[in-house]
C-alpha positions in Angstrom: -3.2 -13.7 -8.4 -1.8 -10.8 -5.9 -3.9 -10.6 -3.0 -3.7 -7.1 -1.3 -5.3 -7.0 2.2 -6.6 -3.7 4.1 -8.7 -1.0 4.2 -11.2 0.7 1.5 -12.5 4.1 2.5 -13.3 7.3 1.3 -10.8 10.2 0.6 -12.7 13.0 1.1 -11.2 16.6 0.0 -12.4 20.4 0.6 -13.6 21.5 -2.9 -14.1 25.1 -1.9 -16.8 27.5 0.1 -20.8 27.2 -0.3 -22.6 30.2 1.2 -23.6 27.9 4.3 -20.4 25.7 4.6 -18.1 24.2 2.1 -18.6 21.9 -0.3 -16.8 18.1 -0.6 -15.1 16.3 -2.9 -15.2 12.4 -2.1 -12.9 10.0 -3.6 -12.5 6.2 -3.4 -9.3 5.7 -1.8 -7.2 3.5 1.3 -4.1 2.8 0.9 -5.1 -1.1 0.0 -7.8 -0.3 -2.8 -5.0 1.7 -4.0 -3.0 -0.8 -4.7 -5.5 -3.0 -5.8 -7.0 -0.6 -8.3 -3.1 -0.1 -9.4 -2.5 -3.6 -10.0 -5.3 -4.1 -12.3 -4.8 -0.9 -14.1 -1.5 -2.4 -14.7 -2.9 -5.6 -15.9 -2.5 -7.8 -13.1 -4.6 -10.2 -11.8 -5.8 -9.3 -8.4 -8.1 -9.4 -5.3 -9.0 -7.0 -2.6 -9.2 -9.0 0.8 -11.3 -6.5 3.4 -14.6 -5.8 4.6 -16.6 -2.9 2.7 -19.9 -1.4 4.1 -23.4 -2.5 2.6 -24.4 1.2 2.7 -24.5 3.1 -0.3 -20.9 4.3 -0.1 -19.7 1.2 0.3 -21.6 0.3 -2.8 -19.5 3.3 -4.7 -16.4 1.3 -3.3 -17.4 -1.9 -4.8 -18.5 -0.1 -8.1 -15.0 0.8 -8.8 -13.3 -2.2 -7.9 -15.6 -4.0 -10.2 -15.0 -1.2 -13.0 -11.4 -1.8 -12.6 -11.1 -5.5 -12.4 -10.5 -6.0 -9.2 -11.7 -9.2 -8.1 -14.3 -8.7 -5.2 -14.8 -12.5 -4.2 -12.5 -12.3 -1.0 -14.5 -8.8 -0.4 -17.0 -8.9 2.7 -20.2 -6.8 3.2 -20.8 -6.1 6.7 -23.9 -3.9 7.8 -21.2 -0.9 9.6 -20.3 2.4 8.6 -17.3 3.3 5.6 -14.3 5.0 7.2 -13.7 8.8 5.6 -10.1 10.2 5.7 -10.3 14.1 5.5 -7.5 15.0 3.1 -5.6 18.3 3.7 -2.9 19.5 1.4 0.3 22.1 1.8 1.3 24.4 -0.6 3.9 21.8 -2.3 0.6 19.3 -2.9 1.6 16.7 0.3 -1.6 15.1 1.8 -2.3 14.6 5.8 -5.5 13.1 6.9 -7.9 12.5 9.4 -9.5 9.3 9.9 -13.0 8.9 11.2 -13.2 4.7 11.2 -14.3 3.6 14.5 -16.6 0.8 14.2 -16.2 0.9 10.8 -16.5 -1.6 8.2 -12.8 -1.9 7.2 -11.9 -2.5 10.7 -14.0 -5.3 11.2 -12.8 -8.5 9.2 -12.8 -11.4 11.0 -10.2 -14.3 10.9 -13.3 -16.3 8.9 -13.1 -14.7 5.7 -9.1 -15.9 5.6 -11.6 -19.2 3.6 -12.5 -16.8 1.3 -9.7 -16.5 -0.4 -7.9 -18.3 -3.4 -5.9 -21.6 -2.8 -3.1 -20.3 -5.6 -1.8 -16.8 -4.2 0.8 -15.3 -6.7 1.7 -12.8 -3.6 0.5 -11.1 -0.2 0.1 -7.5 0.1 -0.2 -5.9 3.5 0.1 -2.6 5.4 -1.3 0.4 6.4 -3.8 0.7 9.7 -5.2 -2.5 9.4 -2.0 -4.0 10.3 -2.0 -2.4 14.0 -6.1 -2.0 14.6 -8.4 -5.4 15.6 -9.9 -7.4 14.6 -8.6 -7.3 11.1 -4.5 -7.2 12.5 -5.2 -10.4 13.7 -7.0 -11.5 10.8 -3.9 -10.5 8.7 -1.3 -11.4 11.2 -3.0 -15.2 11.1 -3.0 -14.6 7.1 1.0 -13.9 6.9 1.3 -16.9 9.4 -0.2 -19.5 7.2 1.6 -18.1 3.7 5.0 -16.6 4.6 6.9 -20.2 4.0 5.3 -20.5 0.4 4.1 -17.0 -0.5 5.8 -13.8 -1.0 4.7 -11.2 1.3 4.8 -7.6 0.7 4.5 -5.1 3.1 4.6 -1.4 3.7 3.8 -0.3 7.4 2.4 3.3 5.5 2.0 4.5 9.2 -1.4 6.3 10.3 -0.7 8.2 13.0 -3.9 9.8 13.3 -5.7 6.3 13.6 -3.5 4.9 15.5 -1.3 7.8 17.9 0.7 4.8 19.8 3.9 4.4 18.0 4.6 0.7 19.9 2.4 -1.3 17.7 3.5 0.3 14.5 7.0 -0.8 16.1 6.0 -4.2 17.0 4.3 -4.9 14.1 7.2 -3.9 12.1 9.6 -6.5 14.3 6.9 -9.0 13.7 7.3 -8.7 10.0 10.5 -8.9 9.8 11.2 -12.5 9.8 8.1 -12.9 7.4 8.3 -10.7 4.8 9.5 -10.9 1.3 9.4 -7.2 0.1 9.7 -4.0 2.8 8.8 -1.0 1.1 8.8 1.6 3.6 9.3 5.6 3.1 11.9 7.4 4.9 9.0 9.4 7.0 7.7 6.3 8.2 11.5 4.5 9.0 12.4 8.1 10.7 9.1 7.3 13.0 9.8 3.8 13.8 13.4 3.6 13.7 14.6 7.3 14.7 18.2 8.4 13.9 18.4 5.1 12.1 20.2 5.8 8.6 18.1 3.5 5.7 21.3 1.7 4.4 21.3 0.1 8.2 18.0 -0.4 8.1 18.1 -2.1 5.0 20.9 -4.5 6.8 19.1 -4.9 9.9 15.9 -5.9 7.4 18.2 -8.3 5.2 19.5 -10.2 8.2 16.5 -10.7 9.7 15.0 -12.9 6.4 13.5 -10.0 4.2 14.7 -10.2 0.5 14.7 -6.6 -0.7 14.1 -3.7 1.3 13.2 -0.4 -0.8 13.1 3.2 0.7 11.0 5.8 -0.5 12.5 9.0 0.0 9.8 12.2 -1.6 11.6 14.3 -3.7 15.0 12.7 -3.3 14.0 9.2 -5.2 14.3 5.9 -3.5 17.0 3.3 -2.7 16.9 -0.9 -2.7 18.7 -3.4 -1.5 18.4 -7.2 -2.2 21.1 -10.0 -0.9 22.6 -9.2 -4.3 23.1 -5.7 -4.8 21.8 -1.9 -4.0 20.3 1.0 -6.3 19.4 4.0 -6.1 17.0 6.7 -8.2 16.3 9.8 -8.3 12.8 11.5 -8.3 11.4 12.4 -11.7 11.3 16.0 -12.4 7.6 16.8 -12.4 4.8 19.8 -11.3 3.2 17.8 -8.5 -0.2 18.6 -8.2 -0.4 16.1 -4.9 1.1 13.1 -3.8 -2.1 11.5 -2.7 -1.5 7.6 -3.9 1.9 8.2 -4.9 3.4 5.5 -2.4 0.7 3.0 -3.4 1.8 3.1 -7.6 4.9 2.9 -6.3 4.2 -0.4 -4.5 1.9 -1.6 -7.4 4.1 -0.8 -10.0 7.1 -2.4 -8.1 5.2 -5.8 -7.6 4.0 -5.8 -11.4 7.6 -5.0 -12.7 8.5 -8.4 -10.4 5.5 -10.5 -11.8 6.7 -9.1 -15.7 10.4 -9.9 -15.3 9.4 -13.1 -13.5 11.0 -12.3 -10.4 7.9 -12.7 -8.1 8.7 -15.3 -5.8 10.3 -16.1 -2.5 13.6 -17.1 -4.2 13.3 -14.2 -7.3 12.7 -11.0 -4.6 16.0 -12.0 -3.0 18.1 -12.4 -5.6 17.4 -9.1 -7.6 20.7 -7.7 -8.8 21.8 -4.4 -8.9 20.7 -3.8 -12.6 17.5 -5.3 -11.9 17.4 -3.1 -8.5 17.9 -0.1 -10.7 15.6 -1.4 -13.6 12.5 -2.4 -10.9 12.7 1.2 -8.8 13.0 3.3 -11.8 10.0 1.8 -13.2 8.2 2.3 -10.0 9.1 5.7 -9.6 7.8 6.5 -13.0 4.2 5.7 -12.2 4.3 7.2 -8.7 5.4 10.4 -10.7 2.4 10.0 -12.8 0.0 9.9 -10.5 2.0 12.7 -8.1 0.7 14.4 -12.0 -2.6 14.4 -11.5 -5.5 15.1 -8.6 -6.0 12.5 -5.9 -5.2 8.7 -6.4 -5.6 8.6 -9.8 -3.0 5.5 -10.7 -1.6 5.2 -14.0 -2.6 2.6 -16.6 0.0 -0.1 -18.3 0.0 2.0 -21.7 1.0 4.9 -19.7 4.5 3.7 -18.7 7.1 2.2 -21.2 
């Protein structure tokens, strides 16, 4: 059973003028119920650990974990709002947001739903805002605390500016992760923000040293790179017409972690060891399904018949 831990919230896109205003699109999203969702359309077992509004958005939210197989037992219900993220796309089809989450529901999970969640964890998934706000970044940090030593631990900082604008805690919580993480998938935007000037082969070095098994980079257009303790790849982008890249760094990371739990690589000792044919083999395949969802409108992740 994956575990991926984080926020649920609603993407929420201009669909055109109305004579008064404009209308909205609205679309279940966060990075974490990405993944999720991505990991059960790719026929893994998994749960969603967050908090999710008992309003009727947060209802929508649980309606599609629940169509998609998402187990929602480690999911709590608090009586708060459901954070909105305003999408905005450029002419090439690349999202920024705005987040309104203050007080919201996401933000909220409290170290005492840690109980609610499986005693057999196949793997930890964390990143995104929830890392750097309270009271859930404790929650989590006190989560990767108690598993790191006998549970892999993914993690992609997926860095929020417009939630939080202080770069230190991204930066600290980075350093923080280090020394407990299994898998660092990280884009090149985000590495370029927390570790200016910093080239991503001596990141990956600096990562590896300090204890992480394989370090991926995510590089857009140009494809992404890997490195374990026993070799490096790198891939190119699939040739596509991107309609956006909403989601695209969330299949990458769910079809990364369910090419691992296929090839039976998904443990402490398996992450590390990857070699350079497996590096290549385990990013291509990942790369594929963030292509296919780059494809299509919004975060709209691929299925396991899609890909080969």
């Amino acid at each position: 059973m994956f575990v991926v831990c984080g926020e649920a919230l609603m993407d929420v896109f201009a669909a055109g003028d109305t004579p008064t205003g404009m209308a909205l699109d609205a679309r279940v999203g966060g990075s974490p119920f990405n993944v999720a969702v991505g990991l059960a359309r790719l026929a893994q077992p998994v749960a969603l650990f967050s908090a999710v509004s008992t309003g009727f958005v947060g209802e929508r939210l649980m309606q599609t974990l629940r169509a998609e197989g998402v187990d929602c037992s480690t999911v709590s219900r608090l009586d708060a709002p459901t954070t909105l993220g305003l999408v905005g796309l450029d002419a090439k089809g690349v999202a920024s947001y705005s987040f309104y989450g203050e007080g919201c529901a996401d933000r909220l999970l409290g170290p005492d739903a840690i109980a609610l969640l499986p005693k057999r964890i196949g793997a930890v998934q964390v990143g995104s805002y929830a890392t750097v706000v309270p009271p859930i970044a404790d929650t989590l940090r006190a989560l990767v605390d108690r598993e790191h030593r006998r549970t892999p631990i993914c993690y992609d900082p997926n860095v929020r500016l417009n939630v939080q604008p202080d770069l230190a805690p991204w930066c600290e919580m980075l350093l923080w992760m280090l020394p407990r993480t299994h898998l660092l998938k990280i884009s090149d935007e985000d590495l370029h923000l927390l570790r200016p000037g910093l080239a991503p082969a001596k990141f990956a070095a600096e990562a590896l040293a300090a204890g992480v098994g394989l370090v991926v980079v995510t590089r857009g257009a140009e494809g992404a790179m890997a490195w374990s303790r026993q070799g490096e790849a790198s891939v190119p982008a699939v040739a596509l017409t991107v309609v956006d890249t909403v989601g695209a760094g969330d299949t990458f990371q769910a079809a990364l972690l369910t090419w691992l739990a296929e090839h039976g690589c998904l443990s402490i000792e398996g992450i590390g060891s990857l070699s350079s044919g497996q590096l290549q083999d385990a990013v291509g395949f990942a790369a594929g399904a963030a292509a296919i969802t780059c494809s299509r409108r919004g975060a709209d992740l691929p299925r396991r018949a899609e890909l080969p």
